[in-house]
N, C-alpha and C positions, 0 to 999 in steps of 0.2 A: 633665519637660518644661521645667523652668525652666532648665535648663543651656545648655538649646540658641536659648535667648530673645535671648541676644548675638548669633548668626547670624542673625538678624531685622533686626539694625540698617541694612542698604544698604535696606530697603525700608520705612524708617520711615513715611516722604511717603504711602506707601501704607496702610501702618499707621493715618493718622492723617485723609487723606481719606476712604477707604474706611467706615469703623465711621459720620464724620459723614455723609457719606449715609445711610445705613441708619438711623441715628438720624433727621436730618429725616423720611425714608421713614416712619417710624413714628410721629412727628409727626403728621403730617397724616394718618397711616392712624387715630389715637387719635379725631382734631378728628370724622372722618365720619361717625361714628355720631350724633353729638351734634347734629353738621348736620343728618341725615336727621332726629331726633325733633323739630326746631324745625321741618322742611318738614313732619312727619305732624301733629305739632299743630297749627300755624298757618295751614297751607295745605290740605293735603288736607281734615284735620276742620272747616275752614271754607268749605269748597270755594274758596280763593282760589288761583285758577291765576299770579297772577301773584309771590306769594311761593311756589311750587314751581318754576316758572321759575327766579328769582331762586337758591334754593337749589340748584337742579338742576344751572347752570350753572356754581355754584361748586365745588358735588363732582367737576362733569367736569374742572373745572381743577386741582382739588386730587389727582384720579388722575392726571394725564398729568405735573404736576409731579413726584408721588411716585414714578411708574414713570423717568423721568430721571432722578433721585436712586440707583434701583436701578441703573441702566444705568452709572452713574460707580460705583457701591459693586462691580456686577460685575469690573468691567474692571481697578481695581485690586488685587479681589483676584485676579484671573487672574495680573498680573505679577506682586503677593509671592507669590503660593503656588509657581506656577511656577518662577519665580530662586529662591525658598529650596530649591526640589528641584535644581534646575541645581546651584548650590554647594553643595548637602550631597553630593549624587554625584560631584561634582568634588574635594570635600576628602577625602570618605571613600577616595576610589582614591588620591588623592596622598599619605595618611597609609599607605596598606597596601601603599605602592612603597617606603616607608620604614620600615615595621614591621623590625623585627630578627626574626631566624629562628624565639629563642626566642618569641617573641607570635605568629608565623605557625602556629608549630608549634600553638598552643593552639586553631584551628579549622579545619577542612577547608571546601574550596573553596563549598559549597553552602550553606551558613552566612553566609560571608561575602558570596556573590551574594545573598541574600534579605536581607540587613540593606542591602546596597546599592539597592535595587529596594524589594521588596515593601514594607520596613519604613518606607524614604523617600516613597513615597508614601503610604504612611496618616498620615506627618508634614508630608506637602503638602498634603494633603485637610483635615489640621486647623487648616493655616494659610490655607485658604480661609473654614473654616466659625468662624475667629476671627474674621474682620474684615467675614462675610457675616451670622453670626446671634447670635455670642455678645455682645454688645451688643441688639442687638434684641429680641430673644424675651425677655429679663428684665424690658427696658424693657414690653414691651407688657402683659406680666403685670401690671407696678407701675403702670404707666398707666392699664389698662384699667380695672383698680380703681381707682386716683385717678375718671377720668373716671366711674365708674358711681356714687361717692361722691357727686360734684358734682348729679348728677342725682338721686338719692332714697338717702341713707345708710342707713335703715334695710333697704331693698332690698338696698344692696350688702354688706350683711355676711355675705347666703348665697354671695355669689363668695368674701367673704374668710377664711371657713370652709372654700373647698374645697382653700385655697392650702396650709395645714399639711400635710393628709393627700397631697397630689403630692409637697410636699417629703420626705415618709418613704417613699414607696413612691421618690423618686431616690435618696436617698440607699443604700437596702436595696439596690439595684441593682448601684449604683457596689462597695458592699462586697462583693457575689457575682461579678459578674462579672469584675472585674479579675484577680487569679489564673485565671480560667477561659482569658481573652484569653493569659495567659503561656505556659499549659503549653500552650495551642494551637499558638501561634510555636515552641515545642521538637518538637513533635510533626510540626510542620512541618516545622522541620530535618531532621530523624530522616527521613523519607518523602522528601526532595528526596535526601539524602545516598546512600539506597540504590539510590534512580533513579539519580542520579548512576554511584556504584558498575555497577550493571546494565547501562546503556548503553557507557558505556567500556570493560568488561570482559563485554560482550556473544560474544565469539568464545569467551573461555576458558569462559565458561556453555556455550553451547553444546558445544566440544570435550570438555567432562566430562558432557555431558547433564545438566545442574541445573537444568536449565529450571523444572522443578515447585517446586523447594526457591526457586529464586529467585522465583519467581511468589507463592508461599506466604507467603516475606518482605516483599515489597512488598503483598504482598492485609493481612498484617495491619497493616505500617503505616498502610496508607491507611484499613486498616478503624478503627483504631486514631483517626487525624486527626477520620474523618468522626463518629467517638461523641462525641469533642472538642466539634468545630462544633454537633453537636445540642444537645447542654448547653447552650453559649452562645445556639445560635437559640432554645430553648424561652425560658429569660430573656428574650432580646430581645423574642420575640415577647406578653410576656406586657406588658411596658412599657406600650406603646401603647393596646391596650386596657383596662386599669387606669385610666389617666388620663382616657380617652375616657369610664369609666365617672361617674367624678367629678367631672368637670365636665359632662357631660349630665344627670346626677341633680341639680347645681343649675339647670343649665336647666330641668326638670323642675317646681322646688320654685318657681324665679322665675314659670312659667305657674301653677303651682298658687295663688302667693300674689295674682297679677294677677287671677285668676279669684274668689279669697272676698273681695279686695276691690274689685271690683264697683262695689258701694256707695258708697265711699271715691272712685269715678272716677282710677285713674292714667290718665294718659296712655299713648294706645296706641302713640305715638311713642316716649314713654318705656320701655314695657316691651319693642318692638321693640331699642331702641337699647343696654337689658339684655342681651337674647337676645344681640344683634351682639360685645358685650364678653363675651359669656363665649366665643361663640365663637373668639375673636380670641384669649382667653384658654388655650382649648383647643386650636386652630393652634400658638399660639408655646409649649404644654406638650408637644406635639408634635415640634415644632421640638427643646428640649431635650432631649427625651429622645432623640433622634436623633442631638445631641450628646454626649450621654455617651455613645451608641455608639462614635462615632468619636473621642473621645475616651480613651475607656477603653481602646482599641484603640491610639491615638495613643500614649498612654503604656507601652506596653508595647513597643510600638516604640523610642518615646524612650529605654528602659533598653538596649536591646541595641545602638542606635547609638552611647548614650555610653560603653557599653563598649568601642565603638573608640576613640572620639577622648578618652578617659579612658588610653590603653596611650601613656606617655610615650616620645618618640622618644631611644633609650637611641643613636643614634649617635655617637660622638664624631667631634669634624672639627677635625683639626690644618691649622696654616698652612705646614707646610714643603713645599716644589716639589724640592728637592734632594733626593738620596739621599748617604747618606753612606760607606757601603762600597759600589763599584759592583762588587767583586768577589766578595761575599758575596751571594748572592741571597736565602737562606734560612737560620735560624739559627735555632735552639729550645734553650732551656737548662732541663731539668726541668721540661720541660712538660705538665702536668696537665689534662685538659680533662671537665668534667661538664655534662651537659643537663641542663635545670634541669625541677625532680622525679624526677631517676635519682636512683635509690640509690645507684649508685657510679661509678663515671670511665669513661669511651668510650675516653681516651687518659690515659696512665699516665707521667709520666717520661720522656718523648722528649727524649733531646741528638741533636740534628746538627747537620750544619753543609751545606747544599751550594752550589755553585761558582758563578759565572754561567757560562753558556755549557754547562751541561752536559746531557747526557741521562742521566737519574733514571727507577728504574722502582719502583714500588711493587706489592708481592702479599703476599697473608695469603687466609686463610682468612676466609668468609661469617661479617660481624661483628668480624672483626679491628681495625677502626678505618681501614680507607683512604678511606672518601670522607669521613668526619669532620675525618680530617684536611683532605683538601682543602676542608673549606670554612671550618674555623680559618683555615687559609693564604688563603684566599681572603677573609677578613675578616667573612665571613657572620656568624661570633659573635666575639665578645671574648674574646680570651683573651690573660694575660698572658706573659712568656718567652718569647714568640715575635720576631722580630724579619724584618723586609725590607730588604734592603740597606742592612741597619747600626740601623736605627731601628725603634722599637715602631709599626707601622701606624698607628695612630691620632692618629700627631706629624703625617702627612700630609693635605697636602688631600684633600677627599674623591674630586674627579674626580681628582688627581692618582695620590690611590692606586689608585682601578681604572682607570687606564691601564694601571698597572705589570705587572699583572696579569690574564689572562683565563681562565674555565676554559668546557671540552666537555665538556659532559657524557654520560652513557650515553643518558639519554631525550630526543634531540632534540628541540629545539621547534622548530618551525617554522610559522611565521605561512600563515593564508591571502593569496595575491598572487601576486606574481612570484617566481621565483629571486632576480633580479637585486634587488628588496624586502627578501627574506630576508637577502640577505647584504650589504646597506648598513644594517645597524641600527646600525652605528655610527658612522660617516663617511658621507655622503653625496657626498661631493665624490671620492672612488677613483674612478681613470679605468677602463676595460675591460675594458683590458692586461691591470691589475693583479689584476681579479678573475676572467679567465680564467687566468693564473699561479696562484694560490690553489686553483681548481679542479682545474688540473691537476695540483699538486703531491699534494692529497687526493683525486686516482685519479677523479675525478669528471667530469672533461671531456667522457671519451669516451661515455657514456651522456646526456652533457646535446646531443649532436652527434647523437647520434641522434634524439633527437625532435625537431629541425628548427627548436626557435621560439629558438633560445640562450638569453639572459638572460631574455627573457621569455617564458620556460616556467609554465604559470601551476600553483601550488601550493595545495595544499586546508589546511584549518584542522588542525596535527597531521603536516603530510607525509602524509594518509591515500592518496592517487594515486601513492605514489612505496614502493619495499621498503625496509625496516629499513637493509641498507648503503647505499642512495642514501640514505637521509635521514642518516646518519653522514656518510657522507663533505661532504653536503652544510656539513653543523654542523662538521666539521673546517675546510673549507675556509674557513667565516665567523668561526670563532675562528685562522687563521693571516692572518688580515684585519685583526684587529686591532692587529697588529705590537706586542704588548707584549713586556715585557722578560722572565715569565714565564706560559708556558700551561702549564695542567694538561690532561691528557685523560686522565677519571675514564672510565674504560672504555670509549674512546671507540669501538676497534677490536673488540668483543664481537663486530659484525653483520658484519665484513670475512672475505673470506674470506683463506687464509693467503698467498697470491700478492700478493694488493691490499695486506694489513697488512705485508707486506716491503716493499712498494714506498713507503708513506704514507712508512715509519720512515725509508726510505732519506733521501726528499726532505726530513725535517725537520731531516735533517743540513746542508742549506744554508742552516737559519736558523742562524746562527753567534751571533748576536747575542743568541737566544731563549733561555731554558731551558727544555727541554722535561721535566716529569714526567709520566711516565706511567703509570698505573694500569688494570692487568689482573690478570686473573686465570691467563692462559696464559703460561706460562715463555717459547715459541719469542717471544713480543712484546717479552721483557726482555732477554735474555740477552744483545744484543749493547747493554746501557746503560753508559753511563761508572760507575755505581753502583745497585744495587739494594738497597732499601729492605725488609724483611720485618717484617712485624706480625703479634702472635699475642694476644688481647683484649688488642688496646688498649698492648702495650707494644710495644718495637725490640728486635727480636732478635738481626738481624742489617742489616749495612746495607755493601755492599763490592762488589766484582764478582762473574759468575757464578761463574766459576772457583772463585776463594776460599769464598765461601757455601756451594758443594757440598761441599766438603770441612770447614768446620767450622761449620755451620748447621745442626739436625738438622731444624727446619719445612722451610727449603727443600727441602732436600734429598728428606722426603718428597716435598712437590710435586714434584718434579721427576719420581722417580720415578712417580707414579702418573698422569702425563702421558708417561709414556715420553722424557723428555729429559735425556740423560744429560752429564758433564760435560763436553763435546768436541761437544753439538750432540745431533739430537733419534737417538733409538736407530733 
């Protein structure tokens, strides 16, 4: 928790008003008791109405001050609790837009949404119930017993007897349930992650009938979660009444000892004014332990958010705007490339070199290393012996170097909204023209003409309203939008049929300016490439024209054949 105590600081003001409300609040909640045994002594046991008046008047004053006190303690912690969740979910997403691949790679999506969400809120809930009670409820405790001192000490020493044994039974608490709160949060992962999993990949359960096997997975995580939460509710629920026991048992012991001393004559104002402090005692014990709930929960939370903003931004950000070979697009010299915890290399000793202006195709075999590569090239991870028109990537500015560069990939994204939304994520300011050009060159036009609204054609979250090649082409036509000086299309043509994929390939020839690589797995999409690229685990096999390749490549060349495309075009 203490880590994250610096992002507290814009709401210090609140920090520091807040707790002194609640403080006076408790004040003048401490004084009333004390009030009332002076009006029972003085007034009632003498029947003089007019010092019960007098006091009457002053405790109605002394509550409506103390409830305005609460009213300014509420309100500011409304705004620090609130802005600390605003800015922890605004910094948490702005840190995981900059996470490097390998940190991304470390957790799945449902993970990350729960530590944004659930876990921020039980961290806003605790910066409420700082500045609402964790001041207070201690105070009232040390108070109540000051005040019950002041009034007959040897009385109060059965409140001060009851204080020890609350503080063992918090403490035993704190030490049980904390690990209980942790592996509840993993268990929760684990249960979001499968839904997750189930709902997204809802069609292929169904298409293989696993309905049952999936139902069965998710029945035991959740059954799994909900054995979790019992553990921690039986604790919880035992807190309360524990406390409630120990401090009514000295209520108990305060009437018992009022009763044999009799004799003695206390004050029935005064053993009233006992009773009110234990209660008060027992409220704000209450209160505690309600905090340590949410506290205890709070810190569990706290470990898994610092675990984000703990994963140092490993981006490097060079200052150069220039390119220095504008003829060399791409250049790799003994390039080695490992995921960090692989055993061994994805990519193996890659030399090449290609062109600007060229069209590049890349195929291997399932695992070969081609989308790996493209996202080395594409800057996703760091890797050294690579170079971009002349210079190691990382010499460039950072918007400068993804300019340079845009990839399409195989699994469109595409945002819920408009088309015309979709494909200004990058420029806002492209005129019409220019994006009905784009469309049309990625064979997309004519099916966006048919359904009548053009640009704002409206788009579900995922392209879910649109088929697998509409939403390619679509994501083609929004990465040749970007006018960089190299695009990758990492499969991009998989969902095309072979008519459309002639046609995409044709129209890419009029970016003259672009370098297009292109990455499939079907030969008829390569074969007409200025040079084609062959990976077999992770190394370069072969890298030259079809032509050539068939004849002394012996990967291709299978592919070739077992796709029926023979050296002179498909059989």
């Amino acid at each position: 928790m203490k880590a994250l105590f610096p992002y507290l600081k814009p709401f210090r003001k609140q920090l520091i008003i807040g707790p002194l409300c609640k403080w006076i609040e408790a004040i003048l909640e401490l004084i009333l008791p004390t009030i009332m045994a002076f009006m029972i002594n003085q007034g009632v046991m003498k029947h003089d109405q007019g010092v019960v008046f007098t006091y009457g008047i002053i405790m109605l004053v002394m509550v409506f001050i103390g409830f305005g006190f609460s009213l300014i303690c509420q309100y500011n912690a409304a705004i620090a609790s609130q802005g600390f969740g605003t800015n922890m979910r605004n910094l948490l997403f702005e840190r995981m837009m900059h996470f490097a691949y390998e940190d991304l790679d470390q957790f799945n999506h449902s993970t990350l949404f729960i530590r944004i969400s659930n876990d921020v809120n039980q961290l806003q809930l605790a910066v409420a119930m700082l500045i609402r009670l964790v001041i207070r409820s201690p105070f009232i405790v040390i108070g109540a017993i000051i005040m019950a001192m002041l009034l007959d000490f040897k009385l109060s020493l059965i409140l001060i007897a009851s204080v020890p044994l609350i503080t063992i039974v918090l403490i035993l608490y704190i030490k049980y349930t904390t690990p209980l709160y942790q592996t509840y949060q993993r268990k929760l992962d684990r249960f979001l992650n499968i839904l997750e999993q189930n709902l997204s990949g809802v069609r292929v359960i169904r298409s293989f009938l696993s309905q049952r096997k999936e139902n069965a997975r998710l029945d035991e995580a959740a059954m799994e979660l909900q054995a979790q939460m019992i553990r921690v509710s039986r604790l919880s629920a035992l807190l309360n009444p524990i406390t409630a026991l120990i401090i009514n048992g000295a209520i108990i012991i305060l009437l018992w000892n009022g009763i044999l001393s009799l004799p003695d004559a206390i004050p029935a104002g005064t053993l009233i004014a006992f009773i009110n402090y234990a209660t008060q005692i027992l409220l704000a014990l209450v209160a505690v332990s309600n905090l340590i709930v949410i506290f205890t929960k709070a810190q569990a939370s706290a470990e898994r958010v610092n675990e984000l903003l703990a994963i140092s931004i490993k981006e490097e950000n060079g200052h150069l705007t220039t390119i220095k070979d504008p003829d060399t697009a791409i250049q790799c010299e003994h390039m080695t490339f490992t995921y960090a915890n692989a055993a061994h290399p994805s990519l193996y000793d890659v030399t090449l070199s290609i062109q600007a202006g060229q069209n590049i195709g890349i195929i291997g075999g399932t695992g070969s290393g081609k989308s790996t590569l493209a996202a080395v090239w594409m800057s996703l991870y760091n890797c050294s012996d690579f170079y971009l028109f002349g210079r190691h990537p990382m010499e460039y500015e950072k918007q400068f170097r993804q300019s340079l560069i845009a990839l399409v990939p195989q699994n469109s994204e595409l945002f819920s909204g408009t088309l015309r939304e979709n494909l200004l994520l990058n420029d806002l300011s492209v005129d019409d023209e220019t994006l009905w050009k784009a469309l049309e060159d990625a064979q997309a036009a004519e099916f966006i003409y048919q359904k009548g609204k053009g640009l704002e054609i409206p788009i579900e979250a995922g392209g879910k309203n649109l088929s697998g090649g509409q939403r390619q082409r679509i994501a083609i036509a929004r990465g040749l939008l970007r006018n960089a000086k190299i695009t990758i299309f990492d499969d991009s043509f998989s969902a095309l049929d072979f008519e459309t994929d002639a046609k995409v390939r044709s129209a890419l020839k009029q970016y003259r300016n672009m370098t297009a690589i292109i990455i499939s797995q079907r030969v008829a999409t390569l074969y007409q490439c200025d040079q084609i690229l062959v990976l077999d685990n992770g190394k370069v096999v072969g890298f030259d024209t079809h032509q050539a390749l068939y004849d002394s490549c012996n990967v291709y060349r299978e592919i070739c054949v077992s796709q029926h495309f023979g050296r002179e075009g498909a059989v």
